[in-house]
N, C-alpha and C positions, 0 to 999 in steps of 0.2 A: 504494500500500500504506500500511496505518495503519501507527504506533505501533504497534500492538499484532501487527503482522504480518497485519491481513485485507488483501484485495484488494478497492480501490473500484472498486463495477461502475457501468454506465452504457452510453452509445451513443458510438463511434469514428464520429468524421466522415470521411466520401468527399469529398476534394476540397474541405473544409472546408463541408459542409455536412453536419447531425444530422438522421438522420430517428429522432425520438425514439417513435418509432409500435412500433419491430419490437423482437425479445428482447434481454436487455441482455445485458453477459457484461463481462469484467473489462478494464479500462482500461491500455491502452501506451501509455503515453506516449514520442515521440521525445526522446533525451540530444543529440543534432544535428542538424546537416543542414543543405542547401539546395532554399532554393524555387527551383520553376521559374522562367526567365525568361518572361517575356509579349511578345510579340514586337508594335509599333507597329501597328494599327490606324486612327489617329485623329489627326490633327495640325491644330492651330486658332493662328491669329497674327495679332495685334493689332497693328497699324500703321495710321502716316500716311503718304499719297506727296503731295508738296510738288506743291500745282497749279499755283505758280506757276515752276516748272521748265518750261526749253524742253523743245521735243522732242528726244529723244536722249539727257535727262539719263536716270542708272541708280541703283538702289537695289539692296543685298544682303542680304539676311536669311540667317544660319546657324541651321540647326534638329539637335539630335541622335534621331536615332531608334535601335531598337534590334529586333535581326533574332532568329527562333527560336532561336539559342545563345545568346545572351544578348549578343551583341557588338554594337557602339556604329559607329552611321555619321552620318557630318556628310553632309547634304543642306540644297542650300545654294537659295535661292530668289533669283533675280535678275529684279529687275523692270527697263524699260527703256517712257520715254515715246516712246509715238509721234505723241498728237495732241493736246486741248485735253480728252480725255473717254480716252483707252485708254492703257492700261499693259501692253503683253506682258510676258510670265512666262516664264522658260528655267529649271524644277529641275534641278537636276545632282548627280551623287552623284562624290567622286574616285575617276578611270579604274582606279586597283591596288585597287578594291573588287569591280570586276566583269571576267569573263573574258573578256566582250568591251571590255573600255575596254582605254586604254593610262596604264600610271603616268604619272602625273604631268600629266596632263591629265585635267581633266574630263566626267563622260560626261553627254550629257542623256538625262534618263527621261521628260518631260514640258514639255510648252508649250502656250499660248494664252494668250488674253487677255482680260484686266478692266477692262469699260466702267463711270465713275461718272456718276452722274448731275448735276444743275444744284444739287443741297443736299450733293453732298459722298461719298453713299453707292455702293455699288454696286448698278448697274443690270443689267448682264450679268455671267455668269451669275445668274439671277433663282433666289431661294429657293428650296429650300433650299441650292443655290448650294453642291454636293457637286462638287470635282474629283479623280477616279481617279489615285492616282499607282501606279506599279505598278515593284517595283524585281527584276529576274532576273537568275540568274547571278552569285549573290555568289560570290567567290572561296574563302571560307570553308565552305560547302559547308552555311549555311544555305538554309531556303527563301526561296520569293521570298517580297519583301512587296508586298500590298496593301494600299495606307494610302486613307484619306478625308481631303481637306482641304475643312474645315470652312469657307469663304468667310463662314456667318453663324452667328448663336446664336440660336433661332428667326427673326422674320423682324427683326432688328438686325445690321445690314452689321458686320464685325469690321475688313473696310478702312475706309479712309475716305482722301477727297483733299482737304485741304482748304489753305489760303497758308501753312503750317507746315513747317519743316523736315522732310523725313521721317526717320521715326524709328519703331520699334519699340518697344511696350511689354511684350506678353510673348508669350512663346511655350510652347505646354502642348501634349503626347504621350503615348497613356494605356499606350507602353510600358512595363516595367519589367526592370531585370536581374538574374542570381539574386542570393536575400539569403542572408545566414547568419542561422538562428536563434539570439538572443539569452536568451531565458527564455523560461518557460511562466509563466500566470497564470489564477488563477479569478476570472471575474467574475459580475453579476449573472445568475442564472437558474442558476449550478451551471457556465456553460460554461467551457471549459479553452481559453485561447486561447495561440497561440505568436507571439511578436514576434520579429522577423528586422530585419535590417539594411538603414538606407532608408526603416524605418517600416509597414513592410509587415507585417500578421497575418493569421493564420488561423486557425481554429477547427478542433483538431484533438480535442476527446470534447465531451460533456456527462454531470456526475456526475444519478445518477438519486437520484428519493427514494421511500422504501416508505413509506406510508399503511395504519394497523393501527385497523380500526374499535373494537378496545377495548384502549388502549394498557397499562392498567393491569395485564392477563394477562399482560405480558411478563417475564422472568425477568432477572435482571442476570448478566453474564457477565465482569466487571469492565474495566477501563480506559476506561469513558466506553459501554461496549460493552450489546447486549440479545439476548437470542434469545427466539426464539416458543416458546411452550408448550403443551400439549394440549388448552390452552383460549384458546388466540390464533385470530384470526379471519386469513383469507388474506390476508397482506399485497397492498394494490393499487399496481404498479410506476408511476410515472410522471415526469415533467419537474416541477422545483421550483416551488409559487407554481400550481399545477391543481390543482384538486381537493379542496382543502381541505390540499393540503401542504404544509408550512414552506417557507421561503425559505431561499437560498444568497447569503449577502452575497459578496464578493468583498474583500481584505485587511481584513478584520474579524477581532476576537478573540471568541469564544463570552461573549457574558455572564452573567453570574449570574441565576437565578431568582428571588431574592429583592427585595424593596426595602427598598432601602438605606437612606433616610430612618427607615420602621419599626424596623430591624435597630439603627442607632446610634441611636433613640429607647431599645430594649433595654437597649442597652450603658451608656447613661448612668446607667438607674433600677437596673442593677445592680454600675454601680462605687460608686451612691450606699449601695447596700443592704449593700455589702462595706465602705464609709467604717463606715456607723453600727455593723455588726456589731464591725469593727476597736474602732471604740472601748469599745464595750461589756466587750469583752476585757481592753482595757485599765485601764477603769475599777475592772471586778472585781478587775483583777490589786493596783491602787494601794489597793482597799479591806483585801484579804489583806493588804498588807504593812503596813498601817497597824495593823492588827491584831495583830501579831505583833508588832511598836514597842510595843503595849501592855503584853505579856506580860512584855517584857525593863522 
């Protein structure tokens, strides 16, 4: 709603996505809330396994993932050398997560193993080198998860064996848990987007703009405000920046129509024009009284 009490209309995004195509109608904006959470899909981890470890030496990688309530699980990744080229794998999620574990021990959800090759890389599983981890039976009465662990990032191995300590560089999961919305804001194109906590936004309207093929029939309705008149042509409704319609800056202040340079060109030649009047005034005033000096 303006200042002035109208209602800005526009297109309300589904799921934060604007189909700015269909009828507009008047813009809600959310005062709160939380986003949903996004439950782990996708887990990718960049490490080294030391190839100069016997066999038998072990490596542990913790990753956190995050299940349909939004709730937060450590799966934990343990590698273990068996040969001069293979590394078995045992993930495990802890036992008081699932209804079939037991607390306090670990339950395994997945195993097998990663062959490197003679440069360092992995050779088995070969590109795209996708392993199913599949987690059921959360205790919390989320769904299961079905994650992808990413073994490469096109065909560039994310393992690697090479005479270096092993070691973990990062680990990334395109979970997310709910956010709280923090503000709304309008950016480029009119959209209205909401930031939530974690960094997370959405796009919750876009403000639309009307195109008046002859804008000067418009009548003023004051506070910045216009309405059509019986000689206004049918305003054409659309997204800012098409069609010949103005732009929507996003934290901008509306500037002035004028230029400025010309304006205080103005201002100069007419404080000069009020100096010389001023003194003209003055001078006649000094001539009268000179005058009347005379008389006495």
């Amino acid at each position: 709603m303006t200042t002035a009490g109208h209602n800005v209309q526009g297109w309300t995004a589904v799921n934060g996505v604007v189909a700015a195509t269909g009828p507009i109608g008047d813009i809600l904006l959310p005062t709160s809330g939380l986003l949903s959470p996004l439950p782990t899909t996708q887990i990718a981890l960049r490490l080294n396994l030391d190839a100069s470890q016997a066999a038998g030496a072990a490596f542990s990688v913790p990753a956190e993932v995050v299940d349909s309530l939004g709730a937060t699980h450590v799966v934990t990744f343990n590698f273990t050398k068996t040969s001069a080229t293979d590394w078995d794998y045992d993930i495990t999620i802890p036992g008081e997560d699932l209804t079939s574990g037991t607390a306090g021990t670990p339950s395994s959800i997945t195993t097998g193993t990663v062959t490197f090759g003679p440069d360092g890389m992995v050779s088995a599983p070969a590109p795209p080198g996708i392993v199913p981890i599949a987690v059921t039976g959360l205790t919390n009465g989320a769904a299961d998860l079905a994650i992808d662990w990413s073994l490469f990032t096109g065909a560039q191995s994310m393992l690697t064996q090479f005479a270096q300590q092993s070691a973990v560089s990062s680990v990334s999961q395109d979970g997310e848990v709910p956010a709280e919305m923090i503000n709304l804001e309008i950016i480029e194109g009119g959209l209205i987007v909401a930031r939530f906590t974690g960094g997370r936004e959405q796009v919750v309207a876009q403000v639309a703009i009307a195109a008046i093929a002859n804008p000067g029939s418009l009548a003023s309705a004051g506070n910045n405000a216009f309405r059509l008149t019986s000689k206004s042509a049918a305003p054409a409704i659309g997204p800012a920046g098409t069609g010949g319609r103005g732009e929507v800056r996003g934290a901008a202040l509306e500037s002035s129509t004028v230029d400025i340079a010309s304006e205080f060109t103005h201002l100069i030649r007419y404080q000069r024009a009020y100096q010389a009047n001023s003194r003209v005034v003055t001078t006649a005033d000094e001539i009268a009284q000179e005058t009347l000096n005379l008389k006495r």
